[in-house]
N, C-alpha and C positions, 0 to 999 in steps of 0.2 A: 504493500500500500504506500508504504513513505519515498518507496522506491519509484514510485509513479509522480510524484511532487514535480514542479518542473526545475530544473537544474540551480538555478537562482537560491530558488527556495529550501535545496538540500545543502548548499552551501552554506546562507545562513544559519542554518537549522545548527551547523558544526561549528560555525563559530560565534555563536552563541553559548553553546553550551559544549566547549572542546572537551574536557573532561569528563565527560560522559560516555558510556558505552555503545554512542549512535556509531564510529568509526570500526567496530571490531564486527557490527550486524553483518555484514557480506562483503567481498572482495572489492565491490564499487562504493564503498563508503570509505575504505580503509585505502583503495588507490585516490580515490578523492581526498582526503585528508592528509596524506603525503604530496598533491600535485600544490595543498593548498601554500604548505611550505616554502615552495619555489617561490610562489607569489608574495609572500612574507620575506622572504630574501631582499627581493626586490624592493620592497617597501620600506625595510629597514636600513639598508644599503647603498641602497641606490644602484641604478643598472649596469655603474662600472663593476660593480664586484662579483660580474659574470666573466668577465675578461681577467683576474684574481682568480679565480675559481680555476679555470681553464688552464693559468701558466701554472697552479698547483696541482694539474689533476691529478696527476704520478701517485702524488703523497696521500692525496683526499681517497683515493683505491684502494691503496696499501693498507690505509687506516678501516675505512670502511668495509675492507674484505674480512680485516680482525674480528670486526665485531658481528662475521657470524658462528662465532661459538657461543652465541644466546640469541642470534635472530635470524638465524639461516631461515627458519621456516616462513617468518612472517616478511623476510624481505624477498624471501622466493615466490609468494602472491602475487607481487608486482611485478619481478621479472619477467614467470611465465607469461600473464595474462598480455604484457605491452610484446612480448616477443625481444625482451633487451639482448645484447651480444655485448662480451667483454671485449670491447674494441681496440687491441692495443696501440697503445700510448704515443704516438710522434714525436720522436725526439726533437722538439723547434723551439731555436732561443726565444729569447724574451720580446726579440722584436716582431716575431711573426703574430703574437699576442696583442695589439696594440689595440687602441678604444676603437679604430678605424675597420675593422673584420666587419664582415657582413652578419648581421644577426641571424643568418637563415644558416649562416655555416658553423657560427657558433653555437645555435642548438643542435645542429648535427652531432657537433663534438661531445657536447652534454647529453646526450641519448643515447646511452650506453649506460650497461649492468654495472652496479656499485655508486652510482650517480641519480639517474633518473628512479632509481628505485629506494634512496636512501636519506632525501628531503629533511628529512626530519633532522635528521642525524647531522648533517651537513651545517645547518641553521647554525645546530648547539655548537660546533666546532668556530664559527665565526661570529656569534653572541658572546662567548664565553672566551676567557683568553687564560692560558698555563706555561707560567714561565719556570721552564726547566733552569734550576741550578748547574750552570759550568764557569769554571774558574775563571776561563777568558773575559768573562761580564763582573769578575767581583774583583773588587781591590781590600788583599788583606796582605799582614805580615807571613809571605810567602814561605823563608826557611823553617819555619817551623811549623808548616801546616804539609801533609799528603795529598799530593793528589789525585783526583780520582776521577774515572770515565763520569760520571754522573749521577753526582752530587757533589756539593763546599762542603768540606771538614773544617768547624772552627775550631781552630786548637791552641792557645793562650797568643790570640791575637788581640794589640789593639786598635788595629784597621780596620774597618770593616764599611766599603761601600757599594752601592749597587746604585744603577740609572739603566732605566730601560725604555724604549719608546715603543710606544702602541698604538691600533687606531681601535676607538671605542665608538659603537653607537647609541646616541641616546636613552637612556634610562636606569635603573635603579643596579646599583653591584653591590657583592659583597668582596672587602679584601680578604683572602686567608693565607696563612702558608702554612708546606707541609713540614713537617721535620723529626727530626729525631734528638732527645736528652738524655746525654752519657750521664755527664754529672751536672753540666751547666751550671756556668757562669756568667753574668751580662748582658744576657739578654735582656732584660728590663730598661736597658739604658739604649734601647733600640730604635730609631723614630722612622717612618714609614709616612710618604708624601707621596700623593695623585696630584699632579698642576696639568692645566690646560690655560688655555687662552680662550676668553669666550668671544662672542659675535662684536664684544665694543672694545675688543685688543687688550681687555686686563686681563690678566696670569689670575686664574683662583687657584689656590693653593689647599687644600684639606688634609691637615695632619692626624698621623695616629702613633698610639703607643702600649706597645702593652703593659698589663698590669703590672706594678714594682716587683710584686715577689711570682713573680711568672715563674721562676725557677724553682721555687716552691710549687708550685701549683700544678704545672705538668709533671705526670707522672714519668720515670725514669726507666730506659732499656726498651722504649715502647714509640710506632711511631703516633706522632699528634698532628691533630688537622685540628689548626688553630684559626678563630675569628680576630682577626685584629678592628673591624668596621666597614663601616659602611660608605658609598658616596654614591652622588648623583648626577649624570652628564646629562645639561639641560639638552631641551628639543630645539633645534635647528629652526630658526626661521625663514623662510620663505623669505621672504622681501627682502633678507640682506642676503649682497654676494658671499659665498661659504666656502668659496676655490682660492686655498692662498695656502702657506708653507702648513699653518695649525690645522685647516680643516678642508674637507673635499667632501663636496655633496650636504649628504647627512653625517660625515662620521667629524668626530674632533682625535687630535692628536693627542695621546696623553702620557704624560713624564711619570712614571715610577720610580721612586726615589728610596734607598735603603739606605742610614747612615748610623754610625755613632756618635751620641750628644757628648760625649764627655771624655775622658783619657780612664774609660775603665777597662781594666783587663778582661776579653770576651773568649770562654774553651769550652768544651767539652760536647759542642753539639752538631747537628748535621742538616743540613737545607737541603731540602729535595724539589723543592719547587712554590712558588706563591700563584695562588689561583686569585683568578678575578670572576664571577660567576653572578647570574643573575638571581635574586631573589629567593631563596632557601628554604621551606619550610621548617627545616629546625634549627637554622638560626635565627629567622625574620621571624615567625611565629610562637618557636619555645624557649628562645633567648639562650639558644647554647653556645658554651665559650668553646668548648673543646671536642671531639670525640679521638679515641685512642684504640689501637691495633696492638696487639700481642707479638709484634714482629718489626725488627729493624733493618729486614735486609732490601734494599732500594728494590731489587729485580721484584718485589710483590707491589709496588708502587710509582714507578716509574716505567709509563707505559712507551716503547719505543715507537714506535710506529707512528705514536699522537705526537712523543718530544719532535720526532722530523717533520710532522704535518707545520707544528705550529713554528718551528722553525723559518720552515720554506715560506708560510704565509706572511709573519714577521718581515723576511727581509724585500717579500713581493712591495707590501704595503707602503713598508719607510723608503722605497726606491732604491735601497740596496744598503742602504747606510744608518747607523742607530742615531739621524742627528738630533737636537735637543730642541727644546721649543725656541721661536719667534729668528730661527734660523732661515736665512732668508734663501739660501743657496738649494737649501729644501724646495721651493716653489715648483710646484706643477711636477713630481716627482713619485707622487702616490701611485703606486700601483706598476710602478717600471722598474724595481728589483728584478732581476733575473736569477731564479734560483739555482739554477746549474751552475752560477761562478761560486757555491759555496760546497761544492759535490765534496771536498775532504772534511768539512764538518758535521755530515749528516752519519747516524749510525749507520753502520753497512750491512748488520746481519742478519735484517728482515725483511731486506729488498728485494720484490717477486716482479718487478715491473724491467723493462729492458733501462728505462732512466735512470735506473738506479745500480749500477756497476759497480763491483767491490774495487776498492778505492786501494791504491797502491802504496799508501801512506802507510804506516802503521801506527796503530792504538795503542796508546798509554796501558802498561801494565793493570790490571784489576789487581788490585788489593785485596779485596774480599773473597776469601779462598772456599767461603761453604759451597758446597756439589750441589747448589740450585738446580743447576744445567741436568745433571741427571734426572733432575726427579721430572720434565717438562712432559717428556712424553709418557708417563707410567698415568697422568689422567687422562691421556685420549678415549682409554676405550675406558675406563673409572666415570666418568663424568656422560656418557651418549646414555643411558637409560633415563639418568636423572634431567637430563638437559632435554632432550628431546623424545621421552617417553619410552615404553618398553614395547609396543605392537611393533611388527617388523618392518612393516612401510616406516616408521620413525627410526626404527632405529637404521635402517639401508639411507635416509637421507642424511643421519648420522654418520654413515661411513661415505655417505656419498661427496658430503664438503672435508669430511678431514684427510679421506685417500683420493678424490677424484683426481687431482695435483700431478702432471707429470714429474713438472717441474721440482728438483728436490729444494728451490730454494719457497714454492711454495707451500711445499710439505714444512718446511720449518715454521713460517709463519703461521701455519694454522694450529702446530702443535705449540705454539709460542702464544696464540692468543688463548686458547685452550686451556692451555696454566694457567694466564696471565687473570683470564675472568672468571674460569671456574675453580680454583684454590681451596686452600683449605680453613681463609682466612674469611670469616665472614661476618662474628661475633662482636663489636664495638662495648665500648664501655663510655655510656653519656655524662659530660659534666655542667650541666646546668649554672648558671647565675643567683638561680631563685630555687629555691626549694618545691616553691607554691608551679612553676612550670616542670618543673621536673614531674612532681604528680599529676600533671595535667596531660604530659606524656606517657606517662607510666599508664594510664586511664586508658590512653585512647589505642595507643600499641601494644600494649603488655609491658613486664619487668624485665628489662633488660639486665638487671643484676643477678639474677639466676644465670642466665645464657653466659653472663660474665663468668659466673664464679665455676660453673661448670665444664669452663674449658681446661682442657690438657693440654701441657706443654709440649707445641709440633713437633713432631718429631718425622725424618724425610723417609719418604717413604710411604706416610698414613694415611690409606685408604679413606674415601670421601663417603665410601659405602658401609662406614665399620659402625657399629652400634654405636658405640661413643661418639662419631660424629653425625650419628644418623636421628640423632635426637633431638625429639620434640621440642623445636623453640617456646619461649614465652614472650619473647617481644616478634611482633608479625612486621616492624619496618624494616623493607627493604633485606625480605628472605634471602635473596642470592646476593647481597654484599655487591651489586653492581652500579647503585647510585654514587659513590666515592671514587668509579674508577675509571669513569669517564664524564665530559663536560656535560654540564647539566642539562637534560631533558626537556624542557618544558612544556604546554600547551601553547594552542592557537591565541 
């Protein structure tokens, strides 16, 4: 019946009420509701950031083929039904990309399997922004610090700064960063700044800081996805020009700023990355400072595939260079980065696309000697009953995305995202602000402090199938531990 509505009217109908169960009713509501995203692109972005889209596709594939170790099935609706083809990738620089393409050829380009079927997904990747910690962006007291593929070690440093440029589109973020505390010191004396330039040439500045005894307050050996705040990038108006070094279109340029206030000695902890993210239910809604994982080692948090996505996008946007605000030699430069002149700083050992060629440079020693790597492939075939059901049509589409792969570099990345999203890791431990929100959580999801206290120290190897892990949660947010592990989701 609703399906007979005329087409206007089913559109509205979903973006009205996006969060509702209208998109999952049949395969024409659920390809409607992904076409609607494209449109959302557009809206939020503005139409250069289809020509963005286009010089990253390489990376946006990569990334999007990962995440079908939890949605092969429902991104395979849309494949089938439109007829998509994995259309390999054209090696063409930067300049073949230009605003001046024919828009009839650059939907061609984008009408292809892991693109035109993955909308959604795509949005959250360019909404949302995840800046991966590497040394080359941080200024510390180097001889006494390690270093490492990916992640800062801070270790009795008292330097400590970071500057990052981005392009944000209007509305509401939250700042957080990920990290890890050995014993930590100093962090408290830590100060974190978003400046842009608005539409009448002033620098707004919004500063944050964490709590004093922050070092107190994160738990230790453990990682923490910390809220340092909030900020807001106003909407763009129409009537003033918005094409200048700070802003292009709708989007504003924005300075990320890390420093230390004071000459205090800064050790013991580990930066994995600071996310920028749209509106949170449990930190905008239940007022949470922290949530915490039972696990320090970066390879459970540090998704490869997303660090090069948002890499490649990064340097497309700033036009190739991280310059800083009200830089004038910036002008008219958004979006002419070319990411193949950065091909030896991209990780090399998820690459299944021809653009992506292992790099003849070699990698900084890993320090981190735990046999991670072993354990990737022991959940491929641990995780297909639970992931995609036990009848044999699921489980052969099961075997069908993680062996279909001639290619052995694409066998890696599947048993790489595999790990990456079905782990063993899924149990949180929430630290509220207020007491009175904490029960207000505890109410609506169940007790997460059961689920806490009942976990067992991993050990490699531990079947995802095993009574001890196969046990009855009591908090229901976020079952499969998948909202932490990629950019945020959202609705229409």
């Amino acid at each position: 019946m609703i399906g007979e509505l005329p087409l206007e009217i089913q559109i509205k109908l979903l973006r009205l009420a996006p969060a509702s169960s209208l998109k999952h009713v049949n395969s024409h509501f659920y390809m409607l509701y992904n076409s609607l995203y494209y449109d959302k692109i557009i809206e939020t972005f503005g139409e250069d950031i289809i020509y963005v889209i286009i010089k990253a596709l390489s990376w946006i594939k990569i990334y999007i083929r990962s995440l079908d170790a939890f949605r092969f099935v429902c991104r395979n609706v849309i494949k089938s039904r439109l007829d998509l083809k994995n259309v390999p990738v054209a090696r063409k620089r930067a300049e073949d990309c230009c605003r001046d393409m024919d828009p009839i050829v650059a939907n061609e380009i984008l009408n292809c399997e892991y693109i035109k079927d993955s909308w959604r997904y795509i949005y959250s990747v360019l909404k949302n922004k995840r800046l991966f910690a590497e040394y080359t962006d941080y200024k510390i007291d180097e001889p006494t610090n390690y270093v490492f593929n990916h992640f800062v070690e801070i270790n009795r440093s008292y330097l400590l700064s970071y500057t990052k440029s981005l392009w944000l589109a209007p509305g509401d973020y939250n700042l957080n960063i990920g990290l890890v505390i050995k014993h930590g010191s100093g962090l408290g004396t830590t100060k974190f700044e978003i400046k842009y330039e608005n539409l009448q040439g002033k620098t707004v500045t919004q500063t944050f800081y964490p709590p004093t005894n922050i070092n107190e307050i994160l738990p230790k050996q453990q990682f923490c996805f910390l809220r340092l705040g909030e900020f807001t990038i106003p909407p763009a108006d129409p009537k003033v020009g918005t094409d200048d070094c700070n802003h292009h279109n709708k989007l504003y340029k924005v300075q990320l700023v890390m420093e230390e206030i004071g000459l205090y000695l800064k050790s013991g902890f580990r930066i994995f990355f600071i996310d920028i993210c749209q509106p949170l239910l449990l930190f905008n809604d239940f007022d949470l400072l922290y949530y915490s994982v039972k696990e320090t080692n970066y390879k459970y948090f540090i998704n490869l595939p997303m660090k090069n996505l948002y890499k490649a996008l990064n340097y497309i946007q700033n036009g190739g260079e991280n310059h800083e605000l009200n830089q004038n030699d910036d002008q008219a430069h958004y979006g002419e980065g070319d990411p193949f002149d950065i091909m030896d700083q991209y990780d090399q050992d998820y690459s299944v696309d021809d653009v992506l060629v292992k790099s003849s440079i070699p990698s900084a020693p890993n320090k981190d000697k735990r046999p991670v790597e072993k354990e990737q492939n022991k959940y491929k075939d641990k995780r297909m009953k639970m992931v995609y059901g036990s009848s044999k049509k699921d489980h052969s589409m099961a075997n069908y995305i993680l062996n279909k792969q001639k290619d052995p570099r694409e066998d890696k990345l599947a048993a790489y995202a595999d790990f990456y999203f079905n782990n063993h890791f899924k149990k949180r431990y929430f630290k509220f602000n207020t007491v009175y929100q904490r029960r207000q959580f505890i109410n609506r999801f169940g007790d997460f402090d059961l689920d806490w206290n009942n976990v067992e120290e991993y050990k490699p190897g531990t079947r995802l199938d095993d009574k001890t892990s196969n046990r009855q949660r009591s908090c229901a947010y976020d079952k499969e531990g998948l909202k932490w592990k990629i950019p945020l989701v959202g609705e229409l």
